[in-house]
N, C-alpha and C positions, 0 to 999 in steps of 0.2 A: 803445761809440762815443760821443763826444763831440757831440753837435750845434749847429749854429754860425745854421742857417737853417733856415725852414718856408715852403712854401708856400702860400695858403687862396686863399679866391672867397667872394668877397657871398651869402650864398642871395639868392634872387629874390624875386618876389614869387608867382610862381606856386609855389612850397614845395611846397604842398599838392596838387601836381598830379606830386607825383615818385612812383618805384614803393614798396611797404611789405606789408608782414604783419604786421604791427604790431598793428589793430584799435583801434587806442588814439584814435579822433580825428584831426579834421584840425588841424595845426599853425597856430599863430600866427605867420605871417609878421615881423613887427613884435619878436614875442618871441623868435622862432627868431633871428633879428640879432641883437637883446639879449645873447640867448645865444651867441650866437658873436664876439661883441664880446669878452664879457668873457674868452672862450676866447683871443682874441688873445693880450688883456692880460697872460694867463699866459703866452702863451710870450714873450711879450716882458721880462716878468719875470725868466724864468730865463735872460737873455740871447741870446735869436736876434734875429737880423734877418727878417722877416716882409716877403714879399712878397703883399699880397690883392690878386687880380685882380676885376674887375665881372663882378657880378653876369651869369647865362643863364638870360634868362627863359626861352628856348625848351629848354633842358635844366635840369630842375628840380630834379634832383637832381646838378646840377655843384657844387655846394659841399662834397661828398664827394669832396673831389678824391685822395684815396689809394688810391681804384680805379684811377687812369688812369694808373698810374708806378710804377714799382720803382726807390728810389735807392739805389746803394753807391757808395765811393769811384772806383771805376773806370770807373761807366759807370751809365746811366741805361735799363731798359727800358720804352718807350711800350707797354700793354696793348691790348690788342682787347677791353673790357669783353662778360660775360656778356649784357649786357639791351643787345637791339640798340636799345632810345632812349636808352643811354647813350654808341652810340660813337664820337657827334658828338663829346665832350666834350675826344677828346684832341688836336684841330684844334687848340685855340687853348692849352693849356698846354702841347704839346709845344715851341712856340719859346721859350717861358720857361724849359723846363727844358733847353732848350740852351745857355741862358746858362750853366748852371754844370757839366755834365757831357755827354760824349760820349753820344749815343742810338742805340738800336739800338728797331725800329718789327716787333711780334706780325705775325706774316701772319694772312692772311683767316680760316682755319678754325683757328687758334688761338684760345682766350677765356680773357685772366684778368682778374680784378679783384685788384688790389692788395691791400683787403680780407683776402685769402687769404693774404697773404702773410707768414710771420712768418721774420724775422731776426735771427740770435742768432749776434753774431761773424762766423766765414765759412760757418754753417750757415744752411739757409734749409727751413722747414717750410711747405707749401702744400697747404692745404686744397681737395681734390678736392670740388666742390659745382656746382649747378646755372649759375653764373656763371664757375666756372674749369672746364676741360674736361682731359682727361690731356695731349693736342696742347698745348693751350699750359703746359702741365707741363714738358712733353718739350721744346717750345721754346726756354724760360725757361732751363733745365737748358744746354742748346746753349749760349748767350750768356753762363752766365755759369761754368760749373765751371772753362776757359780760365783763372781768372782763382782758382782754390784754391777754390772757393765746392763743400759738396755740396748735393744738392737731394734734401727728403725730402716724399713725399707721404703726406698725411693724410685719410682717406676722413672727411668732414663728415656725420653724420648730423641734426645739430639745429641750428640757427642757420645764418642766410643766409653768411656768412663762417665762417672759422678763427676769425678776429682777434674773430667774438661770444662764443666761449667760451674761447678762449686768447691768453693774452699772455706775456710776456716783464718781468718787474718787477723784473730787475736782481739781483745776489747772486744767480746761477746757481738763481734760481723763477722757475718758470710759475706764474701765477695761470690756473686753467682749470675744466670742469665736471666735476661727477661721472665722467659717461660716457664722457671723456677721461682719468681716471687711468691704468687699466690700459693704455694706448696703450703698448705697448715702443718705440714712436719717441721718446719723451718720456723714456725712462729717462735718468737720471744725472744730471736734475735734482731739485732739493730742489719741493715741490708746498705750492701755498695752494689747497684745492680750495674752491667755491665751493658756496655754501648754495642748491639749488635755484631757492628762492622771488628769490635777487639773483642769478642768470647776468646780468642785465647788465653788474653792475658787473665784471664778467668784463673789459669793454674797458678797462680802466686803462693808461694811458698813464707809461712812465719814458719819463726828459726826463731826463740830468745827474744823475743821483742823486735826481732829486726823481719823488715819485708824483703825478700827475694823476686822479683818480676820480669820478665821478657823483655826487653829495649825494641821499642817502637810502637810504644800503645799511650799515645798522650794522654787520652781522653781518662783511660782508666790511673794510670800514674796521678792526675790530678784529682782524680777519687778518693785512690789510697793515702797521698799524701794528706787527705782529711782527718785520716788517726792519730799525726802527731807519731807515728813510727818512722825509726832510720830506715830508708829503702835503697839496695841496692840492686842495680838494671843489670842484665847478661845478655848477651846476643844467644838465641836459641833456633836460629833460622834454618840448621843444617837437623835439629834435635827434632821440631816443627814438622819437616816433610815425611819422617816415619810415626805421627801421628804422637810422638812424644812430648813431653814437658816437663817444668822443674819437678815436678814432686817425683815423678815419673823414675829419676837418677839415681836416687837414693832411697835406704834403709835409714830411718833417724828414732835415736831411741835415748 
């Protein structure tokens, strides 16, 4: 997939007030922006048009806005997020993302987080976790296999999301964790398995041919840089302590 646009949101100033397992600290407001500035600036580099919506102070962890959406060509599905203080968040981006695609809106006892969500072509891998439920599996699956799409569920045992220990980095590899090799849902791709001590840099973001990645995970950089893709590093440190990552920032469509 080609992507043309991304979505984002301001963090607030209440950052520090969103949910995490993290244990790492409370975020720097000021530097969490910073840092999400410069995250713009890349994708505005690799040519999107970026939509940032302001900042919600009273949802503190709405600058994660990849929870709140599933986009493909076809159609857009609005999620029922896992953490009920996040399910205010999809009030006010869902009329944004009616501008550019058809929506269809999770019922009530459905929960996914976007997070969970990995798309590869018309394959779609959703990570079964405390924030995605099997109903809204089952739901998801409804809305969109109509449309060639299959839906394959991944029981999550370590990391709040799919998308913290798997991605998708383009030339048919997953970058993902140990504990996700052996997964036979994953077979028939080629594997960049990841060095314990760096699962974060797990969340690497492809963009266009180009790699997006976290600054300070040698092990794994020296990985990626096995594909022969342009990689560019971001400092994510402040993004990091409320459990966040690159994919995490952005709507990309």
């Amino acid at each position: 997939m080609y992507f043309t646009h991304a979505i984002t949101r301001l963090p607030a100033d209440t950052v520090a007030s969103g949910l995490t397992t993290a244990n790492a600290g409370a975020p720097d407001a000021e530097l969490t922006r910073a840092q999400f500035r410069d995250y713009v600036d890349i994708l505005l580099s690799l040519g999107l048009t970026v939509t940032t919506l302001p900042a919600q102070p009273d949802y503190p962890d709405a600058h994660f806005v990849e929870d709140t959406a599933v986009l493909m060509p076809e159609l857009a599905v609005i999620t029922n997020p896992g953490a009920p203080s996040r399910r205010g968040e999809v009030e006010s981006i869902a009329p944004v993302i009616s501008r550019f695609r058809h929506t269809v809106w999770m019922g009530e006892g459905a929960h996914m987080d976007g997070g969970d969500v990995l798309m590869v072509d018309k394959r779609f891998f959703i990570g079964l976790t405390s924030r995605t439920n099997e109903a809204g599996i089952r739901e998801f699956a409804t809305a969109v296999e109509k449309f060639g799409y299959t839906v394959s569920a991944v029981e999550v045992g370590a990391g709040l999301h799919l998308k913290s220990i798997v991605n998708y980095v383009g030339r048919n590899t997953l970058i993902l964790s140990e504990d996700s090799v052996d997964n036979p849902v994953f077979k028939g791709f080629n594997q960049i398995v990841l060095n314990p001590e760096e699962e974060y840099a797990g969340n690497t973001l492809w963009i266009n041919d180009t790699l997006i990645t976290p600054t300070g995970y040698p092990d794994t950089l020296k990985k990626l840089k096995t594909l022969g893709l342009p990689i560019i590093e971001t400092d994510t440190s402040e993004i990091r302590k409320m459990d966040g990552g690159l994919t995490c920032m952005s709507l990309r469509f």
